[in-house]
VEXSE-695442 format. One line per 10 residues: number of its first residue (from 1); their letters; for each residue x, y, z of N, C-alpha, C, CB. Coordinates in Angstrom, 3 decimals, decimal comma. Glycine has a CB too. Example, Ala and Ser with C-alpha at 12.3 -4.5 7.8 and 13.67 -1.06 7.14 Angstrom:
<zakes>
1 = as = 13,190 -5,690 7,800 12,300 -4,500 7,800 13,200 -3,300 7,800 11,308 -4,473 9,046 | 12,850 -2,250 7,080 13,670 -1,060 7,140 12,900 0,030 7,870 14,084 -0,598 5,725
</zakes>
This chain:
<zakes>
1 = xxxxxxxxxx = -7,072 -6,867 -10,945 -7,943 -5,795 -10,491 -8,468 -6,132 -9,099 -9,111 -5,573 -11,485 | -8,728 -5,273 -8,595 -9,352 -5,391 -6,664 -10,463 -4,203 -6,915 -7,786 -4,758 -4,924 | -11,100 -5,446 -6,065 -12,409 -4,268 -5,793 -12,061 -3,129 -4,535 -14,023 -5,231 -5,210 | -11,410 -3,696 -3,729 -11,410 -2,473 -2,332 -10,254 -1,345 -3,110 -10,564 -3,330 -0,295 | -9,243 -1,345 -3,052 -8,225 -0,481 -3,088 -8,311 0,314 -4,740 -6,785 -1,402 -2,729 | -7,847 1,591 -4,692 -7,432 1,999 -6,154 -6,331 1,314 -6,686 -7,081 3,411 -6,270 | -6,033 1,571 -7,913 -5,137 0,786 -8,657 -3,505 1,838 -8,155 -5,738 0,740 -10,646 | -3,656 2,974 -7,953 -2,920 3,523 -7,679 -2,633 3,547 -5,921 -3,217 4,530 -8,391 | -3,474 3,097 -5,167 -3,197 2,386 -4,129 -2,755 0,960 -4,117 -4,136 2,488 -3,499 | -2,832 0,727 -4,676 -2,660 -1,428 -4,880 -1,216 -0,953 -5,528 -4,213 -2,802 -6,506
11 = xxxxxxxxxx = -0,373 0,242 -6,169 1,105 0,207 -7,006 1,265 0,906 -5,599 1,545 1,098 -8,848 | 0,929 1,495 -5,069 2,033 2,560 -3,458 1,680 0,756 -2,486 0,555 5,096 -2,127 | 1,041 0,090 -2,137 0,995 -0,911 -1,515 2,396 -1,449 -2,257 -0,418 -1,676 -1,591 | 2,261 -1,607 -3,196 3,615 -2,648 -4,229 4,553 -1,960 -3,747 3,756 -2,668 -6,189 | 4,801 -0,782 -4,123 6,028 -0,077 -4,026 6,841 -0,359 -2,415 5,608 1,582 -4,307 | 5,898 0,371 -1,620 6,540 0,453 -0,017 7,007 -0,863 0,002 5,421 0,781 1,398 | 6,070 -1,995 -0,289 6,825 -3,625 0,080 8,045 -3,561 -0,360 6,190 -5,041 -0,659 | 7,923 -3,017 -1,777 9,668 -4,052 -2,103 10,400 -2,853 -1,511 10,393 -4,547 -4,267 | 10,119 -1,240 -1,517 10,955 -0,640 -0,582 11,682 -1,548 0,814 10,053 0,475 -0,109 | 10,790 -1,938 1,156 10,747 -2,895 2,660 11,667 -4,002 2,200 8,999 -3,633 3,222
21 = xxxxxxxxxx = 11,978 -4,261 1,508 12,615 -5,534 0,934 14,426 -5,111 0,404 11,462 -6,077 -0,607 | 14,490 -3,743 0,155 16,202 -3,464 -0,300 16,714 -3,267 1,136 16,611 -1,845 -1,449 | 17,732 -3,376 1,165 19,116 -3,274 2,440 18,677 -1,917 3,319 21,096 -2,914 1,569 | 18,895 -1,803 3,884 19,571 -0,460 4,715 20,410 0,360 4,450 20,105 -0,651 5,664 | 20,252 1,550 4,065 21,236 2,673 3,593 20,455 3,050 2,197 23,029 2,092 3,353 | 20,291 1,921 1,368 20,268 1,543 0,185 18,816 2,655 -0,081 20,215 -0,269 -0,008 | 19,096 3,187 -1,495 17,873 3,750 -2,150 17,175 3,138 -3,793 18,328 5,305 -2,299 | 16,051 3,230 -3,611 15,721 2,548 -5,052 15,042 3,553 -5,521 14,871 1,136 -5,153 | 15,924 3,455 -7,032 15,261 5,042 -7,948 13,766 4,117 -8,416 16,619 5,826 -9,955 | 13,131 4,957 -8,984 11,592 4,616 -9,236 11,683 3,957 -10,632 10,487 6,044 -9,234
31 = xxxxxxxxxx = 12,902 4,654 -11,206 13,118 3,570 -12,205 13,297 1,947 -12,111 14,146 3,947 -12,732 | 13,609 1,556 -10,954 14,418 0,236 -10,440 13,036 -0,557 -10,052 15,687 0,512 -8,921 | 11,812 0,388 -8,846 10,708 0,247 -8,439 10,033 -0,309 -10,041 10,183 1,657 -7,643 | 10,080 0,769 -10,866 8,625 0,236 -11,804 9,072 -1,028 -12,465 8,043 1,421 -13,188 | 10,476 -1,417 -13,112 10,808 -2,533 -13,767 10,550 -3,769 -12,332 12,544 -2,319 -14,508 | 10,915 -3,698 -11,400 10,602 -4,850 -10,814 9,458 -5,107 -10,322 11,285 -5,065 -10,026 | 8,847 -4,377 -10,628 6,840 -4,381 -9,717 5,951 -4,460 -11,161 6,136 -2,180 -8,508 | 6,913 -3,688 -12,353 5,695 -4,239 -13,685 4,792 -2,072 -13,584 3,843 -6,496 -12,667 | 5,413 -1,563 -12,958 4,925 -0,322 -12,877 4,972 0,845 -13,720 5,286 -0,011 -12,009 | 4,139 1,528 -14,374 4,474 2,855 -14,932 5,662 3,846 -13,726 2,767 3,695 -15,177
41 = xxxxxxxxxx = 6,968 4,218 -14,619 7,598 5,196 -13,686 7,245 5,810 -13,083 8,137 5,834 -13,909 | 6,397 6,958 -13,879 5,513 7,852 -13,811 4,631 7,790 -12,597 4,852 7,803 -14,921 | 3,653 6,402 -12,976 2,727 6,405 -11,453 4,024 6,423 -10,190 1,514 4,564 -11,260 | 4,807 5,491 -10,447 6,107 5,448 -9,075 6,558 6,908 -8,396 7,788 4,787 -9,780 | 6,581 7,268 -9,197 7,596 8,707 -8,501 6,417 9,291 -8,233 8,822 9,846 -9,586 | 5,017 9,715 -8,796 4,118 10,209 -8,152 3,432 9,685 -6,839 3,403 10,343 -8,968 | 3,430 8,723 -6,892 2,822 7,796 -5,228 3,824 7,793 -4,725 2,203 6,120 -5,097 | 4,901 7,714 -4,748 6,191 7,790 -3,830 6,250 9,284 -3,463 7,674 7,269 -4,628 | 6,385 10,286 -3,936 6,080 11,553 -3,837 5,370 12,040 -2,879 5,611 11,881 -4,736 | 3,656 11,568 -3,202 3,169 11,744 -2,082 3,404 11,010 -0,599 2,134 11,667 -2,431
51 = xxxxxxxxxx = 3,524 9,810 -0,775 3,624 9,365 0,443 5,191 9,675 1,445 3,312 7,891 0,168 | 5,770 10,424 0,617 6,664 10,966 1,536 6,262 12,124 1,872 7,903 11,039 1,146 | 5,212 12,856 1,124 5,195 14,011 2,357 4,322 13,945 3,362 4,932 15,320 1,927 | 3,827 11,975 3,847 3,334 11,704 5,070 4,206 11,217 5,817 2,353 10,977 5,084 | 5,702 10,857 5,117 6,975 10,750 6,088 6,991 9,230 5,957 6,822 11,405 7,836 | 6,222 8,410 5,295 5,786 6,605 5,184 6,878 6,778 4,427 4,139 5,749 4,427 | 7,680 7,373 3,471 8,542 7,470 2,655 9,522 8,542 2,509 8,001 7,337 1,786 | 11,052 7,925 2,630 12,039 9,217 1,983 12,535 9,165 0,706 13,312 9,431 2,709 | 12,683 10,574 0,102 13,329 10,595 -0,780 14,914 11,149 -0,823 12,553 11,105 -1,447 | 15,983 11,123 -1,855 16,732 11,516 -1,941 17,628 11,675 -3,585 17,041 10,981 -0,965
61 = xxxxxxxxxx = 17,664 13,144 -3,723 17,637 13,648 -4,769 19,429 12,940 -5,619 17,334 15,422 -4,389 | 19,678 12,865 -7,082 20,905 13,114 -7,242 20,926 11,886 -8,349 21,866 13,129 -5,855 | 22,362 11,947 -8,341 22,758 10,135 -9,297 22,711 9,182 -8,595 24,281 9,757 -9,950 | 22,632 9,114 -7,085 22,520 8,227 -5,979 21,237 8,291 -5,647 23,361 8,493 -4,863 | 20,350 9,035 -5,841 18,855 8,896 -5,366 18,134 8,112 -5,621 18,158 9,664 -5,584 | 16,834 8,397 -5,101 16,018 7,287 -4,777 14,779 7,365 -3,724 16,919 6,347 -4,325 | 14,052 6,625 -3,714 13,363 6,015 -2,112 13,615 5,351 -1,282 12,511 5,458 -2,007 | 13,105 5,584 -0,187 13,530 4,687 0,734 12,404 4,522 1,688 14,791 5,107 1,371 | 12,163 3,702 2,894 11,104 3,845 4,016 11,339 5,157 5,003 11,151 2,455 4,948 | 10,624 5,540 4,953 10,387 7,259 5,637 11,253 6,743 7,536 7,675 7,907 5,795
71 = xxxxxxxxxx = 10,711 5,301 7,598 11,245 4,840 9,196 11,512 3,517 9,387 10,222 5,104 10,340 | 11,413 2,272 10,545 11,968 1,518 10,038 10,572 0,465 9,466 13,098 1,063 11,012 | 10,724 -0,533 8,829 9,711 -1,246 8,131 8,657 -2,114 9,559 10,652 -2,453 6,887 | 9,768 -2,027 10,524 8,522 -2,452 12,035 7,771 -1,629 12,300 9,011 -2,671 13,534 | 7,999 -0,380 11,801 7,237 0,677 12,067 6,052 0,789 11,334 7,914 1,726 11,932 | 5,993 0,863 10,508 4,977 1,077 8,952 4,010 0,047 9,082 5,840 0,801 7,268 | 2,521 0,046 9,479 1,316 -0,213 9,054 0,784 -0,438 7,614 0,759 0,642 9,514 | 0,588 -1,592 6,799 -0,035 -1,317 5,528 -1,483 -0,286 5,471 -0,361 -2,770 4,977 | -2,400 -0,107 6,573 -3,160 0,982 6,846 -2,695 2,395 6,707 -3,529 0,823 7,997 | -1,409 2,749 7,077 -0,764 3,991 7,043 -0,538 4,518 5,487 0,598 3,831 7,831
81 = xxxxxxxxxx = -0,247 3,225 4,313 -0,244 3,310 3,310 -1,495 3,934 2,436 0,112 2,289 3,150 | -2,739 2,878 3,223 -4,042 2,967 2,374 -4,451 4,114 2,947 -5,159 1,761 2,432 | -4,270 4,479 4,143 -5,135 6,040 4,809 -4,641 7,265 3,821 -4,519 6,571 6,788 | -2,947 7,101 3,637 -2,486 8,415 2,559 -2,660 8,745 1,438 -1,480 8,572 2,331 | -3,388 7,405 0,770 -3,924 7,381 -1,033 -5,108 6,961 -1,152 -3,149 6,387 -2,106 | -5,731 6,350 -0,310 -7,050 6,505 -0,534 -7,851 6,821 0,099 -7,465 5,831 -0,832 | -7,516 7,115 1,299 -8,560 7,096 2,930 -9,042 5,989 3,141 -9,942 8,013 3,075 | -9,661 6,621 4,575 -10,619 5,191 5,178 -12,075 5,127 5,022 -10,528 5,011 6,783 | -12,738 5,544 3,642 -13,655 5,608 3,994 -14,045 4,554 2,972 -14,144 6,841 4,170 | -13,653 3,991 2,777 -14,077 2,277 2,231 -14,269 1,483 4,250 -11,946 1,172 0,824
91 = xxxxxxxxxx = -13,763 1,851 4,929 -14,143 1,217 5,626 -15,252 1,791 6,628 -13,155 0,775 6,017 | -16,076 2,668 6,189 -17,018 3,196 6,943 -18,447 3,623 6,329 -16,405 4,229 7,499 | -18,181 3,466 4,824 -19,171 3,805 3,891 -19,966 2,601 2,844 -18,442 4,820 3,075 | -20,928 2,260 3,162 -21,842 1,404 2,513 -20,682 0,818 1,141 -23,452 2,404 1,994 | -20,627 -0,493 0,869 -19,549 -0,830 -0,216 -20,686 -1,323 -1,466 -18,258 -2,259 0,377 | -21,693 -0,540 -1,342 -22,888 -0,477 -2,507 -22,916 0,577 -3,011 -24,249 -0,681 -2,163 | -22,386 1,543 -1,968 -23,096 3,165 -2,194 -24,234 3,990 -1,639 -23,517 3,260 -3,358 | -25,073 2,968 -0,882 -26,566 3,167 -0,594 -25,991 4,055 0,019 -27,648 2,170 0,077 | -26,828 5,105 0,434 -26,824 6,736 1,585 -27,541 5,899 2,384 -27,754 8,596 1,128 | -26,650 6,530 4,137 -27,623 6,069 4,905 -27,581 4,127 5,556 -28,894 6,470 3,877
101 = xxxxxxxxxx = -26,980 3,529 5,064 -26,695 2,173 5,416 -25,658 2,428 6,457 -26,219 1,224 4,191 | -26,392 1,451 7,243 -26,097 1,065 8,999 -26,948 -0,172 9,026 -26,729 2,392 10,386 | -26,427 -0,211 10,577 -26,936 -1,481 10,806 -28,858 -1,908 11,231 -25,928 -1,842 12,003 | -29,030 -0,449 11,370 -30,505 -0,329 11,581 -31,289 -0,051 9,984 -30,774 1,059 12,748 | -30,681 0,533 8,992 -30,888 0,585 7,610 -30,541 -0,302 7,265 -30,470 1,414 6,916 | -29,922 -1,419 6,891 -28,591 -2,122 5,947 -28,989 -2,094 4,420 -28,261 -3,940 6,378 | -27,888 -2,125 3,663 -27,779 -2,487 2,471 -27,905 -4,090 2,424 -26,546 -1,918 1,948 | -28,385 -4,803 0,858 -28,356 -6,397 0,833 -27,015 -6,653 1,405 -28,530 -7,136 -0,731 | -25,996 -6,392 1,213 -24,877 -7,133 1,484 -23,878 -6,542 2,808 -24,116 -7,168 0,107 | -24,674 -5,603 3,387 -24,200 -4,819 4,650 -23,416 -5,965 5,896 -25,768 -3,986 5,367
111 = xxxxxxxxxx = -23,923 -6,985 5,898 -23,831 -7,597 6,912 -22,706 -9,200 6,601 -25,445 -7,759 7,340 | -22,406 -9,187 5,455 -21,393 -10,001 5,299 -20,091 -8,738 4,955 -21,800 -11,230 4,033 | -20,691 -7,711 4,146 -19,594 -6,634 3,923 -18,770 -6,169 5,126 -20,233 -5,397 3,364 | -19,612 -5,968 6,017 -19,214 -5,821 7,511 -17,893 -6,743 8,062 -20,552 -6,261 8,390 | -18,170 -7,853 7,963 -17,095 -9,038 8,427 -16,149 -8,577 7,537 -17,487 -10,773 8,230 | -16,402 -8,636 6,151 -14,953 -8,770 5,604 -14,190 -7,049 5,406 -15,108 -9,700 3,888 | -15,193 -6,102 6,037 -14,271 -5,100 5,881 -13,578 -4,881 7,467 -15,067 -3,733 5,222 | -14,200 -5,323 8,520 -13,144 -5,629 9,625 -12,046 -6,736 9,870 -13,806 -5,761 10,606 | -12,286 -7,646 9,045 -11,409 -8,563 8,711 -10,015 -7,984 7,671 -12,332 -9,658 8,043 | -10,203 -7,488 6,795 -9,440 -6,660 6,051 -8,479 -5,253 6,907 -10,550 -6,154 5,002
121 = xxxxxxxxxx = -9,215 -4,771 7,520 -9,094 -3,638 8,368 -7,866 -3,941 9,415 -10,531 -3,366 9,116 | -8,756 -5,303 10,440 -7,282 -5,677 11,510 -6,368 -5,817 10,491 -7,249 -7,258 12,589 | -6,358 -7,068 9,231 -4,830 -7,460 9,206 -4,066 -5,881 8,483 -4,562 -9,170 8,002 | -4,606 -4,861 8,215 -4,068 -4,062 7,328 -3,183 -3,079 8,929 -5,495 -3,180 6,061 | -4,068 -3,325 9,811 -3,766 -2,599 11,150 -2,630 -3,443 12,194 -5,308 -2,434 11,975 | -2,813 -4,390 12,068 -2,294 -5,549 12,889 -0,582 -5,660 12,518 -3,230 -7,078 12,433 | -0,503 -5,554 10,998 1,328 -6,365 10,764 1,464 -4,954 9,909 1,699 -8,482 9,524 | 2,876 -5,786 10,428 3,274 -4,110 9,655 4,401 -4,836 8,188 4,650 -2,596 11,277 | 5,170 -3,934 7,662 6,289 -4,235 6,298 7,289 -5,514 6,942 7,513 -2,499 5,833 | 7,599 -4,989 8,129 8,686 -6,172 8,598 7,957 -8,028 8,397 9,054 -5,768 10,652
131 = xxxxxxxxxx = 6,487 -7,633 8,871 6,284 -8,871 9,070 6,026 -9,539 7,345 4,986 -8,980 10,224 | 5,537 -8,821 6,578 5,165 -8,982 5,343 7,119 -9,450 4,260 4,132 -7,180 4,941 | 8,102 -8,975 4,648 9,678 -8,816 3,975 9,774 -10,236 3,298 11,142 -8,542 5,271 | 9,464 -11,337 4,161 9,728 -12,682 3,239 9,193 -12,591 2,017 9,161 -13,970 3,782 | 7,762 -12,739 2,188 6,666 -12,729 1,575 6,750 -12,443 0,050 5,904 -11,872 2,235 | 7,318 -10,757 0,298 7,169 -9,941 -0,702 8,542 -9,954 -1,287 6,627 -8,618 -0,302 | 9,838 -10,374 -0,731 10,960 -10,825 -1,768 10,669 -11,616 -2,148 12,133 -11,077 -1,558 | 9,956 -12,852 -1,990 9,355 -14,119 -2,828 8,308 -14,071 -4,140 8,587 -14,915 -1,805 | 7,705 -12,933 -3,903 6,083 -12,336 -4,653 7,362 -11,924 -5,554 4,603 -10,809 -3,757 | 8,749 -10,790 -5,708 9,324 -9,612 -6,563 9,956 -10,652 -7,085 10,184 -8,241 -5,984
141 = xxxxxx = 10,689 -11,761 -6,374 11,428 -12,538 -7,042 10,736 -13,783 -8,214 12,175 -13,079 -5,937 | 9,498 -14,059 -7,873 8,563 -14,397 -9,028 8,254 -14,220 -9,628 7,960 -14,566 -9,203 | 7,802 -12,729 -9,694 7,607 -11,790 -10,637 9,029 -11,543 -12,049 7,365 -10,449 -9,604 | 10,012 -11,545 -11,631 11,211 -11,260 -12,045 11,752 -12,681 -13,123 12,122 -10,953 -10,613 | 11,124 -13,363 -12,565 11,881 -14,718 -12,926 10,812 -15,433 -13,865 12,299 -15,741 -11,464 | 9,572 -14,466 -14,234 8,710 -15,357 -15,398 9,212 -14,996 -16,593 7,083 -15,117 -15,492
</zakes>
């Protein structure tokens, strides 16, 4: 469980990676996605769904279909992911809830929350799928192999 992201953001985060992780050309049906990520189908083809009609993702219909990355994985921001399923307003809105917290108001924890939601923020802004590809064939291939 994570406190920042939805759970259905934390499976479209999963998904795009190992998208980022099959060949070129290549499509992965959502069936292929949920057995190797541990995913409901169901959630798969729906977060994949949407995030292609922000273009972060293609689809393609048939016995050959599948997903794929909407462009190439140097391209793709993990931010681009979290802006289409959950927004940004975890990063602009009190992470207490208080109304009204700023820096002239603060909430108790406003001011360490602060660091770690710009800290969170660059690296989500900063690297994109390409740089993450080792990583996350190592994370699918662990996963696979317990």
């Amino acid at each position: 469980m994570t406190v920042i992201f939805s759970k259905k953001c934390e499976y479209g985060l999963q998904a795009v990676l190992y998208l980022s992780t099959i060949e070129d050309g290549r499509t992965a049906p959502a069936e292929e996605i949920s057995k190797k990520l541990n995913i409901p189908k169901e959630f798969v083809s729906k977060i994949l769904q949407s995030l292609a009609l922000k273009k972060i993702v293609g689809s393609k219909k048939g016995n050959s279909g599948g997903f794929f990355l909407g462009k190439p994985a140097s391209q793709i921001k993990l931010i681009e992911i979290v802006e289409a399923i959950d927004g940004l307003s975890l990063f602009h809105n009190c992470v207490l809830g208080f109304p009204d917290c700023s820096p002239e108001s603060p909430c108790p924890v406003h001011n360490k929350w602060g660091k770690l939601r710009s800290d969170a923020y660059d690296m989500l802004t900063k690297e994109t799928l390409e740089q993450f590809k080792k990583k996350s064939i190592a994370k699918i291939k662990m996963m696979n192999d317990v």
